[in-house]
Structure formats: structure tokens, C-alpha cells
C-alpha positions in Angstrom: -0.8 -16.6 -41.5 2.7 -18.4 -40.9 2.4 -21.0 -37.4 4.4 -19.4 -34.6 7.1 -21.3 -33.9 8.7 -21.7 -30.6 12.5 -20.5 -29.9 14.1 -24.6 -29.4 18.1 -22.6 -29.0 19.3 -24.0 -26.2 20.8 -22.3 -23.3 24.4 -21.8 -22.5 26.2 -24.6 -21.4 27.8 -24.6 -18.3 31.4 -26.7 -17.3 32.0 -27.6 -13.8 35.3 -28.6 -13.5 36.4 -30.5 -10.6 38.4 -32.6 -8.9 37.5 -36.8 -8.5 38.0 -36.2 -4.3 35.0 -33.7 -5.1 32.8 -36.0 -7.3 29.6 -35.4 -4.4 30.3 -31.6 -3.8 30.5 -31.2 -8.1 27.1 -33.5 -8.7 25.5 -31.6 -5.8 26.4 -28.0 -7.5 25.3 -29.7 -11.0 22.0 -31.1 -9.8 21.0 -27.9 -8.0 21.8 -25.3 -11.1 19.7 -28.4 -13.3 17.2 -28.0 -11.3 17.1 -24.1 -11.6 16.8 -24.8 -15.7 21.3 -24.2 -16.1 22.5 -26.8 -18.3 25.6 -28.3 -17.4 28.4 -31.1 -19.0 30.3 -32.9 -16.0 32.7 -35.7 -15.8 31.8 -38.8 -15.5 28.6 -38.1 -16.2 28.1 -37.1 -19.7 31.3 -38.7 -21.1 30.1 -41.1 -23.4 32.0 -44.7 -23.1 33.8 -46.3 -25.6 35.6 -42.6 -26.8 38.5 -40.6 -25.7 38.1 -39.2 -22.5 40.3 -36.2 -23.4 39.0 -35.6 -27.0 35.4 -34.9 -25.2 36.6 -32.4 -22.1 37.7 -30.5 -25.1 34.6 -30.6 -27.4 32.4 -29.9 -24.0 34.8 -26.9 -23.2 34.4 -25.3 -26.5 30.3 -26.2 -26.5 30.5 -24.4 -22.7 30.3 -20.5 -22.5 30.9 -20.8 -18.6 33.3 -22.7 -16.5 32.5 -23.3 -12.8 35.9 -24.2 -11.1 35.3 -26.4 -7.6 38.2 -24.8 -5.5 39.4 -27.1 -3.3 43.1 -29.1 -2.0 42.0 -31.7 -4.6 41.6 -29.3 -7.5 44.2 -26.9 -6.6 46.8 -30.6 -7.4 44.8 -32.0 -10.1 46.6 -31.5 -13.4 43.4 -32.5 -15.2 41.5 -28.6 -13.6 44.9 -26.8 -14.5 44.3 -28.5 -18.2 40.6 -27.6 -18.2 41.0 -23.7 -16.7 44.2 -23.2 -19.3 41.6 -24.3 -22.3 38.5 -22.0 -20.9 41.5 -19.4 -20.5 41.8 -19.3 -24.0 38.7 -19.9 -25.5 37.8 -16.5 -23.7 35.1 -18.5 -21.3 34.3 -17.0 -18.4 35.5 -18.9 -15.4 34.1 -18.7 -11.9 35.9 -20.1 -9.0 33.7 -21.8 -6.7 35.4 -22.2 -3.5 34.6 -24.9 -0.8 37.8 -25.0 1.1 40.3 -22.2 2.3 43.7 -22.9 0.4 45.7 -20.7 -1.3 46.2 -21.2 -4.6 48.7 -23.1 -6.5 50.9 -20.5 -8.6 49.6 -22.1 -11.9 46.0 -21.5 -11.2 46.5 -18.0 -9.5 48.1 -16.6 -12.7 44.5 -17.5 -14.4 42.2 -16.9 -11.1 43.7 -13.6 -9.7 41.9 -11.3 -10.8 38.1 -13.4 -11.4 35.9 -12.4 -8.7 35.5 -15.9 -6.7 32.1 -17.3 -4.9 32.9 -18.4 -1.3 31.2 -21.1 -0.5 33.6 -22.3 2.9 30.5 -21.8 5.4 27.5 -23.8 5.2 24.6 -24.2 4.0 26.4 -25.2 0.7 22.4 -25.1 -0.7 22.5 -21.4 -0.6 26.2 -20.5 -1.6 24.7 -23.4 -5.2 21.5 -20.6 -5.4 23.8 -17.4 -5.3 26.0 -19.4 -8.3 22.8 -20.0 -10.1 21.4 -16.3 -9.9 25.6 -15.2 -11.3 25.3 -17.7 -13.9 21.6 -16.7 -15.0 22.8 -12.6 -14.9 25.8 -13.4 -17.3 23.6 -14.5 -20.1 20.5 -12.7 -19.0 18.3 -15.4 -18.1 15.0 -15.5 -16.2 14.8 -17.9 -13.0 12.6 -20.6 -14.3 8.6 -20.2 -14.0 7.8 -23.5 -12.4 8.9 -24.4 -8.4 12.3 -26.3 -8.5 12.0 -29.5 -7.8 13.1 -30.3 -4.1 16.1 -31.4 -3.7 18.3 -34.0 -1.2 20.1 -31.5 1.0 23.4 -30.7 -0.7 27.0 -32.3 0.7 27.2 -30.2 3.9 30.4 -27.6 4.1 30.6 -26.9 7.5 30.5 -31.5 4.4 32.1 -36.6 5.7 30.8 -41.6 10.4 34.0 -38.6 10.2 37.4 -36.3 10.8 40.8 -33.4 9.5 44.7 -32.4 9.4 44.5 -31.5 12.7 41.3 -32.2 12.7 40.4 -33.6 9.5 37.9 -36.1 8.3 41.2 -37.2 5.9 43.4 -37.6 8.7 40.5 -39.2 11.0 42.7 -39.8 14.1 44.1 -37.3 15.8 47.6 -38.1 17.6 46.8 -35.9 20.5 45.2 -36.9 23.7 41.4 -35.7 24.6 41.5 -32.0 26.1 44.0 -32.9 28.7 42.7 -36.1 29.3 46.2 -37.6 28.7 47.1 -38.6 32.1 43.7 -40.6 32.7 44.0 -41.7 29.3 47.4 -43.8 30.6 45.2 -45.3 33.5 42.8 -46.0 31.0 45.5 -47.7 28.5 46.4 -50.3 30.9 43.2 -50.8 32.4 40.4 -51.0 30.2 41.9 -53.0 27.3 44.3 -55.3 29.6 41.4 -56.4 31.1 38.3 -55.9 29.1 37.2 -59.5 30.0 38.0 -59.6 33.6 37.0 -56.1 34.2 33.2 -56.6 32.0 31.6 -55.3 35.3 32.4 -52.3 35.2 30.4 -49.6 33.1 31.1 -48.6 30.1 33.0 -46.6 32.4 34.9 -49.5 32.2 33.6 -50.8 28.9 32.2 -41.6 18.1 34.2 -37.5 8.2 34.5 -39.5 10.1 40.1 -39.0 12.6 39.1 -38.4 9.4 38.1 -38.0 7.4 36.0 -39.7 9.4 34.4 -41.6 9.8 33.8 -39.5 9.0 31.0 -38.4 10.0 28.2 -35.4 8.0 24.1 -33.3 8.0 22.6 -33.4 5.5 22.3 -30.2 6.2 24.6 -29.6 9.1 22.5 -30.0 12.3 21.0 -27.7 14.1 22.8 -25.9 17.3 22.6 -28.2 20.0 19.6 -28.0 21.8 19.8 -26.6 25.7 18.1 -30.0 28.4 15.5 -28.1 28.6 13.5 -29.2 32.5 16.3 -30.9 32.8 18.9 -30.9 35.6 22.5 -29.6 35.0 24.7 -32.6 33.5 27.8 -30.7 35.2 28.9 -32.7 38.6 28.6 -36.0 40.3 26.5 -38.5 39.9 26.2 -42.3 41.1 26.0 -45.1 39.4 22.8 -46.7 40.9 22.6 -49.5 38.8 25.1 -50.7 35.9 25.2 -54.6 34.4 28.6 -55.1 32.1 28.6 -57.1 28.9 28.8 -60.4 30.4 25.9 -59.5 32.9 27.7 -58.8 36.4 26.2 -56.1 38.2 28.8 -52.8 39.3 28.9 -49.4 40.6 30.4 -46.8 41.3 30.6 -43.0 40.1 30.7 -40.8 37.2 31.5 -37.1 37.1 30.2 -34.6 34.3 32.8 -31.6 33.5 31.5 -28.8 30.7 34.1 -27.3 28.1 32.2 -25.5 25.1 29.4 -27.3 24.1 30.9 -30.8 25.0 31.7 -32.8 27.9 34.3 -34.7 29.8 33.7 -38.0 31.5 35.1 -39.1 34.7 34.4 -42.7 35.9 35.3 -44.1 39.4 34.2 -47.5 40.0 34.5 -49.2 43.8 37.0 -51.1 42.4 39.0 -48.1 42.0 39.4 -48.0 38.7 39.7 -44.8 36.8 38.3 -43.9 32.8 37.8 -40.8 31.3 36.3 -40.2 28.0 34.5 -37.5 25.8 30.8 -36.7 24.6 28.3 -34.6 22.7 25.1 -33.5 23.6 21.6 -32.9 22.2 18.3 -32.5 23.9 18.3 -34.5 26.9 20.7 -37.4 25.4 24.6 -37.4 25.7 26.9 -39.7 23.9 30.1 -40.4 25.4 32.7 -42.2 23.6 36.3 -43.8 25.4 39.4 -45.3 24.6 43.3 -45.4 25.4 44.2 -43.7 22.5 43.1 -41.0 20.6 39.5 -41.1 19.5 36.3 -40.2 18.0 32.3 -40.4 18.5 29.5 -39.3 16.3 25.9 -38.8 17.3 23.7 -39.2 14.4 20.0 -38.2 14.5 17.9 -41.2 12.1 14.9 -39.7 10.2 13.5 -43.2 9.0 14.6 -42.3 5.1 17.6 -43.5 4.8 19.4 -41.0 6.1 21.4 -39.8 9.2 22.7 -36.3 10.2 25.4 -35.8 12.4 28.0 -33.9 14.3 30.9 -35.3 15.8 34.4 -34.6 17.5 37.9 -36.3 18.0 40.2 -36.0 20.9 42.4 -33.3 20.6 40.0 -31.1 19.2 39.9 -27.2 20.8 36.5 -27.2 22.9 36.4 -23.7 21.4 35.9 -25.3 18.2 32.5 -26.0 16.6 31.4 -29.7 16.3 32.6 -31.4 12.6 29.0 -31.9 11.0 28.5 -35.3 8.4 25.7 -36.4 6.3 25.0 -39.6 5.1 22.3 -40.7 2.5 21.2 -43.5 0.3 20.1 -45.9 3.0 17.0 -48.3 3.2 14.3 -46.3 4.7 13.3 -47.2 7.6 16.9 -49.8 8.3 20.0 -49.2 9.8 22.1 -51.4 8.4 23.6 -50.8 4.7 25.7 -48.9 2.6 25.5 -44.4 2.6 27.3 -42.0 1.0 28.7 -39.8 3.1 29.6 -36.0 3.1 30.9 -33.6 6.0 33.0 -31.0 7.3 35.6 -30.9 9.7 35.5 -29.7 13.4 35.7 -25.7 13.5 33.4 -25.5 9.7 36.5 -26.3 7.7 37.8 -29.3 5.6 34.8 -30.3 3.8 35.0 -34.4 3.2 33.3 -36.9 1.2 33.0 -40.7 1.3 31.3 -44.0 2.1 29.8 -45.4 4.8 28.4 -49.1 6.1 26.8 -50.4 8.4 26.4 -53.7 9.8 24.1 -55.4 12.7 25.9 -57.0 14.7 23.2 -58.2 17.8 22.7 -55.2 19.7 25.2 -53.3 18.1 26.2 -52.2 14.7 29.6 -52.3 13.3 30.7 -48.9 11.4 33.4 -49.1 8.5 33.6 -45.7 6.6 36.3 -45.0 3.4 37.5 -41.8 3.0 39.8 -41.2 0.2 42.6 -44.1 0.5 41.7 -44.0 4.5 39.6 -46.8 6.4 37.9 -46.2 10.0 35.6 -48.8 12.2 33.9 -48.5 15.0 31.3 -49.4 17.1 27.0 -47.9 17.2 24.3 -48.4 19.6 21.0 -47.3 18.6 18.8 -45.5 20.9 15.5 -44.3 20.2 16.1 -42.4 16.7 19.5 -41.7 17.3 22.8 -43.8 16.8 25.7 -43.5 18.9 29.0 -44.3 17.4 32.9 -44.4 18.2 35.9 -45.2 16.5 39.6 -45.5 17.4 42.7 -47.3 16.6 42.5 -50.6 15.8 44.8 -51.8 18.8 42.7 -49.8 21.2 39.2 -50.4 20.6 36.8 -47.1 21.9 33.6 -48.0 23.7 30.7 -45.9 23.8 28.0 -44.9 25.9 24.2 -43.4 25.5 23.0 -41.5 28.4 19.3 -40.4 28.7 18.9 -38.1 31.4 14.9 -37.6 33.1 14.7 -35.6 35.9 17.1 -36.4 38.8 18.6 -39.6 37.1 19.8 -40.6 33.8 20.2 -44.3 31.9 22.8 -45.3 30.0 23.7 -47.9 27.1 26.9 -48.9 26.6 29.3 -51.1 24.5 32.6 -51.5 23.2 34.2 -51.9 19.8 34.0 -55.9 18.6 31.2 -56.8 21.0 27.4 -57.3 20.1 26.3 -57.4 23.6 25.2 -54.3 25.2 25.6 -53.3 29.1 23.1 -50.6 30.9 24.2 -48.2 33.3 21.6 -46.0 35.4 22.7 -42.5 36.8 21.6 -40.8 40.0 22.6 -36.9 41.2 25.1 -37.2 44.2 
């Protein structure tokens, strides 16, 4: 009797086509439908060196008997994606859009895409929008899900997806031009003030001392983070409260007060030392932790939660933001377990879910502190971390007006604080009281 032989055919290959600013989003969407048994040919990737880059797209395309289109700003300019659709649009391929950002489309591509039925994937998790692509892809040529547990997977670039930032309020145009939630007058005192006088005025708090604004820096979560958690036992933040005891970076004692003003799920800062001197600034919170960042300019601060594996999830905010807005979300991986301090890839979405990101990330100790530097596209943003427990509070600003940036951890009827500015490695403390 004749050996049975085992069916070797391999399965349909799938194209994603993409564009370079969405290298992390495409691997992301390749690795997951890999994982699910869908075979796919992406660029870089399976080019092979030393051959023409152009000759191979086309060999791939005609191998492929489905294109998966990344719609996004990048692809919707890259003449590269309008090459690759027109070829699948005439090899008879079926093409599905894959869309990660709300744009309309450019008139080229919408005489090809008009009338294919898209996959939204604007709203995070991006994980499960990858899953629903999968189950499309494995109904088109009738395949079964495969019999063995996926392997688990990195959380996917995050699409709420990059420490940071957007176009009014995007992670590629990290800093915003407008002034903190109608901070702007304080933010004049503030001007003059804290930067004039950084060295002669070190006494007082941090009050007187955040993709990414971005793209910034710039900032994530893996998985976008959870909603921020309620200070549970813990007292209202809203309202006074008195600085009891504060020590500045060069280790003179101050006081003074600060006062705590909810809008949405973030709040304003008010400092008043004795001195008289006014700052104002803006934070996030989660648990019973707030991070404040300041600055005379336009700003932005990211609280990143550290899971000891060499990666940190985020959510941060820039001045100018609506407070009706949700938090921008940023993820970055590929750190040394356990450390700080090296190089992540980062991936994010803008304040208010939109404007996914993508970038890098490093970090550097610098003492007490740790000095930020995230790249997103051609854009560059620093800035300034304290770490606190397993959380890292960061700001950044404009280079002529450093930010500062201030951990408070409130207990009961007080709270204490760690503070910094941009270009220091010394840290100051700064203990709260209720008025």
C-alpha cells in the first residue's frame, strides 16, 4: 500500500505594504498573523541584499494572493504604497486596508480603495484590531485557526501608539505653542522667575525648581495603560496644602504653599513660596502618586509605570492639551531588565487616541536623575526623569526653557515630593501637609 504523504503546499502569501514611518506598527501586524500560521513577505525584512530592491516587491507581489495596506499619513504620501496597491490592482489581489490613523485618502489611492471594505484599527488595543485581520485573512482562503496556542507575544505598538506628542497634539510635533490650560499668565511669572534665577532661587521647591510635543517624547503602553486609578483611602488632592518641609537642589531649606486644582483626569499646580514667588505647572495621576511637570514655555511630562523587563508603559500630556481629552499613551521596549538606563523603542498615540507614533528612546543616569533624549521621525526631544519606586517621572520642554519635574506621594493627610530640573543630577524633596 502507497505511504501517505503529507500535503507540504504552502499557504497563501500575504503582502503588507507599508510605509518606513510605520516600520513598528507593520512588523507588529506581521509578527502577530506569523504567529497565527499567515505567512507574510515584508520590507526590509525578506529582501534579500545584494539584489534589486524593486525587482523583488514585484516578484513578492505576484507570489502574494493578499495585500494588507497600513493606512496611515505616511502611506497615504509614500509613492512606494501607491506603486505596490497599483501592481496588487492589477494582478487581481485582494487588497485590505488596514487603517491606524483617521486621514482621508489621497485621490490616487481612493480610486483603488473606494469601494474595498477597510479594517479600522484607529482605537486601541491594536492586538485585537491584528486578531480580527487574521480571522479575514484565514476566511478568504478558507483556513483553519492553527491547532497549537499562539505563541505570546510583546504587546503590539499601542494605537491609542510614541517619552511622547501631535499636530496639535502630536507626538510628531512634540511641543505644543500654546500655554498650559490657561496657565499663560503664571506661566509669564514663571518665565522670568524660575529660569532667571534657577541658581539664586535653588530654595525654593520644585515649585521653584513630562510620543513623546511630539511626537514625543514621545511617550507609549505597551498596551495603553489602564484608566487611571481613583486614591483610593486617600484624601482629595484638590485644595491647599503647605509645604512643611522642602530642601532645593543645592540643599537650603524653603517653604511655602502649593494648591491642587482638578480639570478631567489631570491637575493644575499652584506654588506660592514666602518669598512670594509664583509657579504653576501640570500633572497626571495614578494611584496615590502624581507627577507634576513645569516650565516657562510650553511643555510636557510622562509618567511611566517600570515592570523590571525592560519595559515602560506610559501616558502623558502637553500644555495646551483640552482636559476633555484622554491622556496620549507610549510604550517603550527593548531595555535591560531590571535597568533604567539604555536604548527603547518606542511606540504611542497622541492625546485624545489619535496620531499613532513610533520612535526611539534613551536613557541616561545622570546621579539622581536620568537624562531622556527620544527621536521621532526627523524630530529630537530631552528632558529630565526621577525615579520613584517603579515609576519614572519625566518632563521635557524647549531647550531654552528647561521644565522641572516633581513626584508627589500622598499618605494620609500629607504627601512627599521629589523634585528636579532639566540639566541637574541632584534632586530636592518637598513634603506636603493639608491646610
Amino acid at each position: 500500500m502507497p505511504n501517505e504523504q503529507t500535503d507540504v503546499s504552502p499557504r497563501p502569501l500575504t503582502f503588507v505594504s507599508h510605509s518606513s514611518k510605520d516600520k513598528l506598527i507593520a512588523d507588529a501586524i506581521c509578527a502577530r498573523l506569523e504567529n497565527q500560521g499567515i505567512r507574510c513577505w515584508i520590507a526590509p525584512r525578506d529582501v534579500d541584499p545584494g539584489r534589486d530592491f524593486s525587482d523583488q516587491i514585484a516578484e513578492a507581489l505576484e507570489k502574494s494572493a493578499v495585500m494588507v495596506m497600513v493606512v496611515s499619513s505616511g502611506s497615504n504620501s509614500s509613492r512606494h504604497v501607491k506603486s505596490e496597491i497599483d501592481r496588487a490592482f492589477s494582478l487581481g489581489q485582494v487588497i485590505v486596508p488596514f487603517r491606524v490613523e483617521n486621514i482621508e485618502l489621497d485621490k490616487g489611492l481612493a480610486y483603488y480603495l473606494s469601494k474595498t471594505h477597510w479594517l479600522d484599527a484607529v482605537s486601541p488595543p491594536l492586538e485585537q484590531h491584528i486578531d480580527h485581520l487574521a480571522a479575514t485573512i484565514r476566511k478568504l482562503f478558507n483556513q483553519d485557526p492553527p491547532s497549537n496556542p499562539p505563541v505570546q507575544l510583546p504587546p503590539a505598538p499601542s494605537l491609542p501608539t510614541q517619552p511622547i506628542p501631535p499636530v496639535a497634539a502630536n507626538k510628531r510635533s512634540f511641543l505644543l505653542l500654546a500655554g498650559v490650560l490657561g496657565l499663560v499668565a503664571v506661566i509669564g511669572v514663571l518665565a522670568f522667575l524660575l529660569f532667571t534665577s534657577r541658581r539664586e532661587n535653588a530654595k525654593v521647591a520644585p515649585s521653584a525648581a513630562p510620543k513623546k510635543v511630539v511626537k514625543h517624547r514621545a511617550s507609549p503602553s505597551p498596551g495603553p495603560l489602564a484608566a487611571t486609578a481613583a486614591l483610593a483611602d486617600q484624601p482629595s488632592i484638590e485644595g491647599i496644602w503647605k509645604i512643611a518641609k522642602a530642601r532645593s537642589l543645592d540643599g537650603t531649606s524653603y517653604d511655602g504653599t502649593v494648591q491642587f486644582t482638578k480639570q478631567g483626569e489631570r491637575y493644575l499646580a499652584t506654588w506660592q513660596t514666602t518669598a512670594g514667588t509664583t509657579y504653576s505647572g501640570v500633572g497626571l495621576v495614578r494611584g496615590n502618586k502624581l507627577c507634576v511637570g513645569w516650565s516657562a514655555e510650553s511643555f510636557g511630562v510622562v509618567f511611566y509605570k517600570v515592570d523590571g523587563r525592560g519595559t515602560l508603559n506610559g501616558k502623558w500630556i502637553v500644555t495646551g492639551t483640552s482636559a476633555e481629552l484622554s491622556d496620549g499613551v507610549e510604550t517603550a521596549t527593548g531595555g535591560t531588565p531590571g535597568k533604567l538606563e539604555g536604548h527603547y523603542l518606542v511606540t504611542g498615540l497622541n492625546p485624545g487616541s489619535q496620531a499613532p507614533y513610533a520612535g526611539e528612546l534613551d536613557i541616561t543616569r545622570t546621579g539622581a536623575t536620568y537624562k531622556m533624549h527620544w527621536k521621532v521621525d526627523k524630530s529630537s526631544y530631552t528632558g529630565v526623569a526621577i525615579e520613584v519606586d517603579d515609576e519614572l517621572f519625566a518632563g521635557w520642554g524647549d531647550k531654552d526653557h528647561p521644565v522641572g519635574v516633581v513626584s508627589y506621594t500622598f499618605e494620609g493627610k500629607g504627601a512627599k515630593g521629589v523634585w528636579t530640573l532639566d540639566g541637574e543630577s541632584e534632586t530636592g524633596t518637598e513634603n506636603l501637609v493639608r491646610q
